[in-house]
N, C-alpha and C positions, 0 to 999 in steps of 0.2 A: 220730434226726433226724426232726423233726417239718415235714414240708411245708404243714399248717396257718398258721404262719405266717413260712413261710420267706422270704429275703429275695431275691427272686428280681430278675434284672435284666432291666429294660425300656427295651429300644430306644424315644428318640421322633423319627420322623421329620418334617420341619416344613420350611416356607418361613419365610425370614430375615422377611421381613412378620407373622411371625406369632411373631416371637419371645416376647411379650409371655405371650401363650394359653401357648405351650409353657414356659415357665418357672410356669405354673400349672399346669401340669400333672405337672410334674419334682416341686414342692413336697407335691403331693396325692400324685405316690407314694411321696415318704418321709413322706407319714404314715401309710400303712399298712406300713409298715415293709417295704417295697422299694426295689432302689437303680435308679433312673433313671439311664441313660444318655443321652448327647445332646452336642452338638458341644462344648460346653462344657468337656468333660472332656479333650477329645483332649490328650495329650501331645507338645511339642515334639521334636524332633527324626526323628520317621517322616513316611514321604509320606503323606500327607494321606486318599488311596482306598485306601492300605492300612491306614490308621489305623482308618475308618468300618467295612471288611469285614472285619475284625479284630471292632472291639466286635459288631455283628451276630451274625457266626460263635458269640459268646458268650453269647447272649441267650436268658433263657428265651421271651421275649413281646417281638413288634413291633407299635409303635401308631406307624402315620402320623396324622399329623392333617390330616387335608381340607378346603381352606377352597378360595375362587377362587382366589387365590393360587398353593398350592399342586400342584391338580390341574394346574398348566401348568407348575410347575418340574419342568424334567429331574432335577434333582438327586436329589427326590423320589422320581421315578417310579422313575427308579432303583435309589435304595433299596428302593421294595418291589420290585420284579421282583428285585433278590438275594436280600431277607428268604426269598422266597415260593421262590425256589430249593435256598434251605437246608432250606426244610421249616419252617420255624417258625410257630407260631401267631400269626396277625395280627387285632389287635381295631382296623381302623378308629372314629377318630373324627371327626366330618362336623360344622363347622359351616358348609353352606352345597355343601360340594363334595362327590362320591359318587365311591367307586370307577370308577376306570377301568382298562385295558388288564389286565394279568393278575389285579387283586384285584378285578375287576369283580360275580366272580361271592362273595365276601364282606359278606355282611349288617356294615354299621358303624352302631354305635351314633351317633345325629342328634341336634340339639340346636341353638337360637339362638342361645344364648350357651354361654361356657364354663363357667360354674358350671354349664350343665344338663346337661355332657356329664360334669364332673367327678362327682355323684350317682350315675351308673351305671357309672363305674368303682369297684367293687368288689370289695373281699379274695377275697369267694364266686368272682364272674366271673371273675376273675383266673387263681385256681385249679384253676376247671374248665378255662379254656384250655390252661394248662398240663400238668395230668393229660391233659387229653384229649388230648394231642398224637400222636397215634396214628401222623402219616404218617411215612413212614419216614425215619430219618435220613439223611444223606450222611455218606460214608464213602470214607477214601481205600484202598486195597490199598497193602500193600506187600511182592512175592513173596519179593525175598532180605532176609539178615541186614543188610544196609549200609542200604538202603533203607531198612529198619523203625529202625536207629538215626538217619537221615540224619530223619525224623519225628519219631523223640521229641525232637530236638534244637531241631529246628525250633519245633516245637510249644511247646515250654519257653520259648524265647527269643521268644518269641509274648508269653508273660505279661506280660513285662515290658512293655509298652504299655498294660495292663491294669492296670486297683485295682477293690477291693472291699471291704466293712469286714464282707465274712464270709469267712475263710478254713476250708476243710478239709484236712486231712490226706493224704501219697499213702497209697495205696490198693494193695499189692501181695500176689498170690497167685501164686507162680513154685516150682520146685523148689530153685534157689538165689536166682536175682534178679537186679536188674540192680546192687542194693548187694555181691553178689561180686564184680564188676567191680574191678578198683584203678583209682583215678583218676588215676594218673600214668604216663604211656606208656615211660617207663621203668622201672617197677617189673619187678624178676629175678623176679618170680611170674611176670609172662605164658607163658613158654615151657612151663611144670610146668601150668597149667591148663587149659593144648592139647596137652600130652603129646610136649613137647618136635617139636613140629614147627616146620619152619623162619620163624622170626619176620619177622613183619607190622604196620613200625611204623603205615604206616597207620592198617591196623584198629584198633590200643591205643589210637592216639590219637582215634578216632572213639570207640569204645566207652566210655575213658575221660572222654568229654566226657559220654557217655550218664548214667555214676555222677555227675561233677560236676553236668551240671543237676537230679537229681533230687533230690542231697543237699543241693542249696542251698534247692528249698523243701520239702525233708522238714526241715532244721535249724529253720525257721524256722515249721514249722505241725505238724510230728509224722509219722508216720507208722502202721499197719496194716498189717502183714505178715502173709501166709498161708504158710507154707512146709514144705516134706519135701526135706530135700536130700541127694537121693541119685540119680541118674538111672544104669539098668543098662547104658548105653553106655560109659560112662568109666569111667577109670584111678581106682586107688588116690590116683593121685598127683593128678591131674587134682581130685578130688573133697575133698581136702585141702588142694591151692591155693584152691580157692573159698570152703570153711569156715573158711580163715585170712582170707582177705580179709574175709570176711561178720561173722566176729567181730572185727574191727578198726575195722567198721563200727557195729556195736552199741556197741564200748568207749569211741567217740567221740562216740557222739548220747546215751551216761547222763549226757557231761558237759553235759549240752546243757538247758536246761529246758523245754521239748516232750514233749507223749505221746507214748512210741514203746510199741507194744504189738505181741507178737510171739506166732504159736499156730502149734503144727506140727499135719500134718493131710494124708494121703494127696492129697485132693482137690487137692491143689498140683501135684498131676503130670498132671492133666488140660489144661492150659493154661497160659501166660505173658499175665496179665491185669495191666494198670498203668492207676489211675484218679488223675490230679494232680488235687486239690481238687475242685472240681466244674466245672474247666474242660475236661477230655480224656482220652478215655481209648483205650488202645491193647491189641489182643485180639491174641494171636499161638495158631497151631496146632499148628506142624509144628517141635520142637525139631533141630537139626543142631549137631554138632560146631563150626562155625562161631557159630550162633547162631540165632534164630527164624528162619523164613519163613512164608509166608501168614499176614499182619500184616494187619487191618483197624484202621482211626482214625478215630475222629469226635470234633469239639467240638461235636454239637448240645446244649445242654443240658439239653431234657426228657432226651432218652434216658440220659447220663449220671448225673443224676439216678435215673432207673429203676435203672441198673445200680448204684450206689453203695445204694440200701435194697438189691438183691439181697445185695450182697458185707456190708451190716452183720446182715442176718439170719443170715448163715453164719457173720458171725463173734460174731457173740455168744452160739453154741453152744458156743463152745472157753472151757478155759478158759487164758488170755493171761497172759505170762509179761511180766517186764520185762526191758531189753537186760540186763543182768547176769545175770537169770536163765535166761535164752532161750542167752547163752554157754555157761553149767556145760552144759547141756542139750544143746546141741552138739557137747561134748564127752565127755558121757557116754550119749549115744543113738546120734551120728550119726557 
């Protein structure tokens, strides 16, 4: 994955007076082969302020544009004071109006017209904002197992408000995963994978939604798995319910035409790491019987980016089997 010329998405935030600029501006960053965002895009059917801090939340880069106008719409303002709460890196452009109230203290590139402002937005600048994004992201906890699924779930169904004409792969390094999971809260495995303790259709059917949102865009963009599955707390039986689920899960994405690539590797019992495309990713520590607790999330997306080259440098040490192959393997290692 080359960040060179990745196709990074940028928030523009704008006064309706000033639509005109801002659509010159959406057009100049798909020509350097970035995807603009901007009101234009929103999809029917969600509220409106959860639609806007939705795309935000998922932006590498925010550029208000500052005009007279502007600097007096609340609307604006608003958005940067969220932008700038998320942590995201903001490249004010000024024709005419300067930062106020929290991005006051943000140098924006100035200019009279819009063509002048367009010239110094740049692949380079761009980039460096990006990489540079140093301050820390925001991040949600999540201490029990519900909680941590009650987020990916959330989080998942988030996407869908969401397009982009680059997708990535999930991203999984776990000792089994969250594809041992069965996604139908009736399935007679649950009781054999928790060692026949008294059943909790609840939890099946939470957990199970966890497998179905992931499987719906691992079906559809591929997936990267890191895995060792074998954890010294559990049952014979326990660990045999999950490596049947898991291989049922592999037997059904070869039919699938998507990357799946699959590398076993001790390193997988150090953590429960799940990264969807390059929109979110979810760090779990502390394995239980139950399932993860001390769950951290964030969709900022420098940092997911950050963490996605970590997770490809580790995985392109291994060498990666395919789901047919990664089954036998399964079955004759684990």
């Amino acid at each position: 994955m080359s960040l060179h010329d990745y196709p990074y998405r940028v928030f523009i935030s704008y006064a309706q007076e000033d639509a005109i600029e801002a659509a010159q501006i959406v057009e100049w960053l798909g020509q350097l082969n970035l995807q603009p965002v901007w009101d234009q895009h929103n999809p029917g059917g969600w509220p409106f302020l959860d639609e806007i801090k939705n795309q935000i939340d998922h932006c590498h880069l925010f550029i208000p544009l500052l005009t007279a106008q502007s600097v007096r719409s609340s609307w604006v303002n608003h958005e940067i004071g969220y932008a700038m709460g998320r942590n995201l890196p903001v490249l004010p452009l000024s024709l005419g109006g300067l930062p106020e109230g929290m991005a006051a203290g943000i140098n924006a590139a100035k200019g009279l017209h819009i063509e002048d402002l367009l010239l110094r937005l740049t692949r380079p600048v761009i980039n460096q904002l990006v990489k540079r994004a140093n301050t820390a992201a925001v991040y949600e906890c999540a201490d029990l197992a519900q909680t941590r699924t009650d987020a990916i779930i959330k989080h998942c169904e988030e996407l869908e408000a969401l397009s982009s004409n680059y997708q990535q792969p999930v991203r999984h390094r776990a000792a089994f995963g969250s594809f041992s999971l069965p996604s139908d809260p009736d399935d007679p495995i649950w009781p054999k994978r928790y060692d026949d303790r008294p059943p909790n259709k609840h939890l099946y059917e939470r957990l199970g939604t966890e497998r179905q949102e992931l499987e719906k865009y691992a079906s559809r963009f591929g997936c990267d798995l890191i895995l060792y599955p074998t954890l010294p707390d559990l049952s014979e039986q326990a660990i045999r319910a999950r490596k049947e689920v898991l291989q049922l899960f592999l037997q059904r994405m070869s039919e699938v035409d998507v990357p799946v690539r699959v590398a076993f590797d001790k390193c997988a019992l150090e953590e429960n790491l799940i990264i969807v495309g390059d929109w979110f990713l979810v760090e779990s520590l502390t394995p239980t019987p139950e399932g993860f607790r001390h769950t951290t999330i964030t969709s900022h997306a420098p940092t997911v980016l950050k963490r996605i080259e970590t997770f490809d440098r580790q995985f392109s040490r291994f060498d990666w089997l395919g789901p047919d192959e990664a089954i036998r393997r399964l079955d004759e290692e684990f």
